[in-house]
C-alpha positions as CSV (number, residue, x, y, z in Angstrom):
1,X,-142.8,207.6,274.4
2,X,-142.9,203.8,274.5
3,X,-140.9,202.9,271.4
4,X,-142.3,200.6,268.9
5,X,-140.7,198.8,265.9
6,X,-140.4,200.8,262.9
7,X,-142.7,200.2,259.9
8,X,-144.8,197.6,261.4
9,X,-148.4,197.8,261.8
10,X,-149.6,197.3,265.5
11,X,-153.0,195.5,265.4
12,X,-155.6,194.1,268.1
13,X,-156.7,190.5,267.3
14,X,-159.3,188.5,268.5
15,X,-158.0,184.8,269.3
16,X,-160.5,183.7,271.6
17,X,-163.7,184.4,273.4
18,X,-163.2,187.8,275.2
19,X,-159.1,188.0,274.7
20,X,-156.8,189.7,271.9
21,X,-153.4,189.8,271.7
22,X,-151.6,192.6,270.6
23,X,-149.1,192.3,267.2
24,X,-146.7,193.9,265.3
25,X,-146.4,193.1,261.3
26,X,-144.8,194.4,258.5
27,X,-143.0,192.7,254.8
28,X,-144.6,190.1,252.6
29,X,-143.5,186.6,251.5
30,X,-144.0,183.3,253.6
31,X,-144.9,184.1,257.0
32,X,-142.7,183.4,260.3
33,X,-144.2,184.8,263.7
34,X,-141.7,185.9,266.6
35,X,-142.6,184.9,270.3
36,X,-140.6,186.9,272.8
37,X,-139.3,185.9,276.1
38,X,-139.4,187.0,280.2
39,X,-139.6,190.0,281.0
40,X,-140.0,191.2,277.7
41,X,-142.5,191.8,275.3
42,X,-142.7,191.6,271.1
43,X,-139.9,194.6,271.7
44,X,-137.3,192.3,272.1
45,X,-137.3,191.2,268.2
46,X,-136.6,194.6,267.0
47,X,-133.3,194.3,265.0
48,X,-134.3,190.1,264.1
49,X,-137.9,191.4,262.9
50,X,-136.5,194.2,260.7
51,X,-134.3,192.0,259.2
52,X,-136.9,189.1,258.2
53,X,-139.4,191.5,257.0
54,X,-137.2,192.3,254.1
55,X,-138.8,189.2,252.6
56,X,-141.0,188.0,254.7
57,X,-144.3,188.5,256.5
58,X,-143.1,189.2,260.0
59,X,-145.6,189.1,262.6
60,X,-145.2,189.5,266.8
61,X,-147.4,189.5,269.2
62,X,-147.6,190.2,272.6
63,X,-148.2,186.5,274.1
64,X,-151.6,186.3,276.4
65,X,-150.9,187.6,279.6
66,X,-147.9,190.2,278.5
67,X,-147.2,193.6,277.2
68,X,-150.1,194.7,275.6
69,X,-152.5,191.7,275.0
70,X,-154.9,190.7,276.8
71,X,-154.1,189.3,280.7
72,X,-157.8,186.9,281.4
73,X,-157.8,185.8,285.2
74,X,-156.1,182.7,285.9
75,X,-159.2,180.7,286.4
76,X,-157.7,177.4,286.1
77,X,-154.9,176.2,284.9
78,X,-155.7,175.4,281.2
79,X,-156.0,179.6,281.3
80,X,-152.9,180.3,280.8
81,X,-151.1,177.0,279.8
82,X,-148.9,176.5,277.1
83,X,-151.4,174.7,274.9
84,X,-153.7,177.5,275.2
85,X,-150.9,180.1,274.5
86,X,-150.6,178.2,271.0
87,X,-153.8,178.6,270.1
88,X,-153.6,182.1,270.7
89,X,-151.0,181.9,267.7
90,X,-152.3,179.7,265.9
91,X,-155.9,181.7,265.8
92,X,-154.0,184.9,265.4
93,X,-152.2,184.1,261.9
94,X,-155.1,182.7,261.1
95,X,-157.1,185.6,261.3
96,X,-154.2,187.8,259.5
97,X,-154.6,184.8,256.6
98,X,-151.7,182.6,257.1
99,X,-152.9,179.4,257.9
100,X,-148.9,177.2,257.8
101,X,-146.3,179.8,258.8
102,X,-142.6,179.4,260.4
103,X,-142.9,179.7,263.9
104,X,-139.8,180.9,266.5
105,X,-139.6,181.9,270.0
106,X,-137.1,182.7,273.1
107,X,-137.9,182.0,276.6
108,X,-141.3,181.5,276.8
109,X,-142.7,181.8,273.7
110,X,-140.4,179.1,273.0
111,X,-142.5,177.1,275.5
112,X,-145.2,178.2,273.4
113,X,-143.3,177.6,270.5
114,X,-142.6,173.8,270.4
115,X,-146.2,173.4,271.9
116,X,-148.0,174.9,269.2
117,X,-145.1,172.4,266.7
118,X,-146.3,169.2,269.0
119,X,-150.4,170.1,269.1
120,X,-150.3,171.7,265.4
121,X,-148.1,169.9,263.5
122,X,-149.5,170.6,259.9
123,X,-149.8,174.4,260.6
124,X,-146.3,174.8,261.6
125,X,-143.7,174.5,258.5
126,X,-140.5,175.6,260.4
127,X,-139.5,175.9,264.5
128,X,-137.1,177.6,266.5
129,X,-136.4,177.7,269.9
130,X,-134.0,180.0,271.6
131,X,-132.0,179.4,275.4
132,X,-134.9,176.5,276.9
133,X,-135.1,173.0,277.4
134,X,-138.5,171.9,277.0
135,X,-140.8,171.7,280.2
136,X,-140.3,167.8,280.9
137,X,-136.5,168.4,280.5
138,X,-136.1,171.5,282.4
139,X,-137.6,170.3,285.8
140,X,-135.5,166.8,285.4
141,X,-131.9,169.1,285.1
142,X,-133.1,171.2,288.1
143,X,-131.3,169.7,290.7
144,X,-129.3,170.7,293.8
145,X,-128.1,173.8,294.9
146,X,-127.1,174.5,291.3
147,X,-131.1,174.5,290.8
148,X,-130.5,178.1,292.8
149,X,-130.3,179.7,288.9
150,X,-134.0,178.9,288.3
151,X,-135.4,180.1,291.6
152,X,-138.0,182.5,290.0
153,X,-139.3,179.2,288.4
154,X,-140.0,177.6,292.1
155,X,-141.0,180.7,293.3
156,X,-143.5,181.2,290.8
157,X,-144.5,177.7,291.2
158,X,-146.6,178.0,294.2
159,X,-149.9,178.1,294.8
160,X,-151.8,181.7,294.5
161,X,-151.5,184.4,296.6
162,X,-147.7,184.2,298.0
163,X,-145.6,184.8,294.9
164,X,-147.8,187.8,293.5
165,X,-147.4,189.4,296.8
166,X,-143.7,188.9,296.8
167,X,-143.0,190.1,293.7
168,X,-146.0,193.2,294.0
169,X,-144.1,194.2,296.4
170,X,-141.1,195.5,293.8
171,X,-141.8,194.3,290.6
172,X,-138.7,196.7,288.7
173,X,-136.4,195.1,291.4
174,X,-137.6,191.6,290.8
175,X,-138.1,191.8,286.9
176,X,-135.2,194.1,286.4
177,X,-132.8,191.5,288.3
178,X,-133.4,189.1,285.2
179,X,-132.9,191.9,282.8
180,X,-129.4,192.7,284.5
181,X,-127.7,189.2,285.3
182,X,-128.9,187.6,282.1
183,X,-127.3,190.1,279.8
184,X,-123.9,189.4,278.6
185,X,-124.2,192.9,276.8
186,X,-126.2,195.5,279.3
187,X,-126.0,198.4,276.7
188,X,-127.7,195.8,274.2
189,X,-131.3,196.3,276.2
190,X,-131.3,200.5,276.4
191,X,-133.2,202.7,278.5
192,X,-136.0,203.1,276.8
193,X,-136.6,199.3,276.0
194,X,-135.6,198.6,279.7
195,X,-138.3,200.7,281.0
196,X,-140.7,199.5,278.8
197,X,-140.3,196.2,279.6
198,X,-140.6,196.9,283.7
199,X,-143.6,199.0,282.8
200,X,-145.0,196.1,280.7
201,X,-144.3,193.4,283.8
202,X,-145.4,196.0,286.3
203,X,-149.3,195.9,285.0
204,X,-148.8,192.0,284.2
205,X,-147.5,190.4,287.8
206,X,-150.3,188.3,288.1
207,X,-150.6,186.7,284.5
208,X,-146.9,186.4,284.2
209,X,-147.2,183.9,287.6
210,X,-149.9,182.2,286.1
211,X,-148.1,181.2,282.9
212,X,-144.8,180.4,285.0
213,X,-147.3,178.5,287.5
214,X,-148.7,176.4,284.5
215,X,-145.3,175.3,283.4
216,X,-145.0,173.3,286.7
217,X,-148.5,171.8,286.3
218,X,-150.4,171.2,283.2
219,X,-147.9,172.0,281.0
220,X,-145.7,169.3,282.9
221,X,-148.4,167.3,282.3
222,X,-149.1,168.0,278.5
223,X,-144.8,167.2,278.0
224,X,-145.2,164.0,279.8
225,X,-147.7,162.6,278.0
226,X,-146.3,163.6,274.5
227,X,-142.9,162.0,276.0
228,X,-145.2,158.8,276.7
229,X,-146.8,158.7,273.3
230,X,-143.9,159.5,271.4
231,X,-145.3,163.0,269.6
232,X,-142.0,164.5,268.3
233,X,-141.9,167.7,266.3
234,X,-142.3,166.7,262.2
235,X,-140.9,170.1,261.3
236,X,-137.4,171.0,260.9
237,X,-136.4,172.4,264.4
238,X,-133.6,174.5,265.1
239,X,-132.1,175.2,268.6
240,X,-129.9,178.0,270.0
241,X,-129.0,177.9,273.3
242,X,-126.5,178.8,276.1
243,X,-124.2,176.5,277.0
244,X,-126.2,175.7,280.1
245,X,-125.7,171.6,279.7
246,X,-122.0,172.3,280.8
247,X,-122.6,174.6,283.8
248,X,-125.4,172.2,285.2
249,X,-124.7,169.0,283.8
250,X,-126.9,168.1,280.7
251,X,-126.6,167.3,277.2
252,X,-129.4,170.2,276.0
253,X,-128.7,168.8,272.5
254,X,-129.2,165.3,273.3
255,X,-132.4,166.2,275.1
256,X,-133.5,168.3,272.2
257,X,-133.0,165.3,269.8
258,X,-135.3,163.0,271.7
259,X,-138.3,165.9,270.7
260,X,-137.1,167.0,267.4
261,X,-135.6,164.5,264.6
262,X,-135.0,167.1,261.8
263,X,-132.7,169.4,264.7
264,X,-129.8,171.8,264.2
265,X,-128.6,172.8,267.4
266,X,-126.3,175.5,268.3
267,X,-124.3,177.2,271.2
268,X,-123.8,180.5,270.8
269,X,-121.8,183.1,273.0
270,X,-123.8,186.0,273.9
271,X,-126.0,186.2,276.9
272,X,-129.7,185.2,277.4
273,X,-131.2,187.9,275.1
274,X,-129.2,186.9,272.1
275,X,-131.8,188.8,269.6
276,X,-130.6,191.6,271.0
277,X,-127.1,191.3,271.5
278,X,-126.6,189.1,268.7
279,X,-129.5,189.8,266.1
280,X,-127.7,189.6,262.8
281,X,-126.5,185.6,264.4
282,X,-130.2,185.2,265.6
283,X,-131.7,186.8,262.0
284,X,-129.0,184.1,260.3
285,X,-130.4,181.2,262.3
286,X,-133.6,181.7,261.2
287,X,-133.0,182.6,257.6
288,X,-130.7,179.2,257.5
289,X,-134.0,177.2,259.3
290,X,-136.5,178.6,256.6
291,X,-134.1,177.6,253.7
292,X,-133.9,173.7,255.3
């Protein structure tokens, strides 16, 4: 059986013309919805969501083009772009009646994340982002061969056709790589999650391109001119992250800063999927941002 977070809800919701995204909610009190990462899906919060739901309304989705949500075709590149990914969210907790909620996601939905903050800053009373640098930032650090770490993101890059092959071609090899050198804790992502997540990917290869594909166009794009304008996040904004500025030679909280005035930002130890192998740190974070 495909496991699925105990005591929530699971809903369909319509958040645009022809698409819903799959959700998970459970508590009551102030709302706070929970983005996942790659290659996961809204699994990935199980202990954090458990947690927060002891007062809170908890609510994650399934981000458009994952798990199961909807996966429209990549007809352009506004389709799956980061922009249009916070609609999606914003629509969504709309439609479940929240319309200001606390807002925190890993990976990419923390791409999706801090866009939704920039585009909707009056809906969005609290933000988190977990292990990125926003888009702008991330493509300026890639440099050199120590860029090699971020391949998928250059592979996935490319125009269509090439890199769905490629990765068609074995998707549990390519999307179970990531699940294995990322982890500082392997036992922390069991079986059963594991192979849900591959299965999940597995049916999504061409969407999950398409939203990595946006990130090095109009997403890019959408960063840069935010950057130009000076749009920061208004919200507070906390950030916890690797410590990936020392292994590649940034300053992730000085480049945070320059987006987010109202910032905590932290380094933590565990590996990339820290709401898994460090939930009650994770569950803390976020329970510290609500409170600020």
């Amino acid at each position: 059986m495909t496991p699925a977070l105990p005591g929530f809800d699971h809903l369909r919701v319509p958040v645009a013309e022809g698409g819903s995204l799959h959700a998970a909610v459970s508590g009551s009190g102030s709302p706070i919805v929970l983005l996942h990462g790659f290659p996961q899906t809204h699994l990935m919060w199980r202990h954090v969501a458990a947690d927060l739901a002891a007062d809170h309304t908890v609510i994650c989705p399934d981000l458009r083009g994952y798990g199961e949500s909807d996966k429209p075709a990549e007809t352009d590149g506004t389709v799956y772009s980061k922009r249009t990914m916070a609609q999606d969210i914003v629509t969504l907790a709309r439609e479940l009646g929240h319309e200001r909620f606390a807002l925190a996601g890993h990976d990419r939905g923390a791409l999706v994340a801090y866009r939704a903050g920039l585009d909707h800053p009056e809906t969005i009373t609290h933000l988190a982002c977990l292990d990125v640098l926003p888009t702008a930032d991330m493509w300026e650090t890639m440099r050199g061969v120590t860029a090699a770490v971020g391949f998928h993101l250059f592979l996935m890059a490319q125009p269509p056709g090439l890199p769905e092959r490629m990765i068609a071609a074995d998707p549990d090899a390519f999307f179970g790589y990531f699940l294995d050198i990322w982890a500082n804790d392997p036992e922390a992502v069991p079986a059963d999650v594991r192979a849900a997540y591959l299965a999940a990917c597995r049916a999504a290869v061409p969407s999950i391109v398409a939203d990595y594909r946006a990130s090095a166009g109009i997403d890019l794009e959408h960063d840069l001119a935010d950057r130009a304008t000076g749009n920061r996040l208004r919200m507070p904004v906390s950030v916890l992250q690797q410590d990936w500025g020392a292994a590649l030679g940034f300053d992730a909280r000085a480049l945070w800063s320059a987006w987010a005035p109202d910032l905590q930002h932290s380094t933590v130890s565990c590996g990339h999927y820290m709401a898994e192998e460090a939930p009650g740190e994770v569950a803390k974070a976020l329970r510290d941002l609500l409170a600020r």
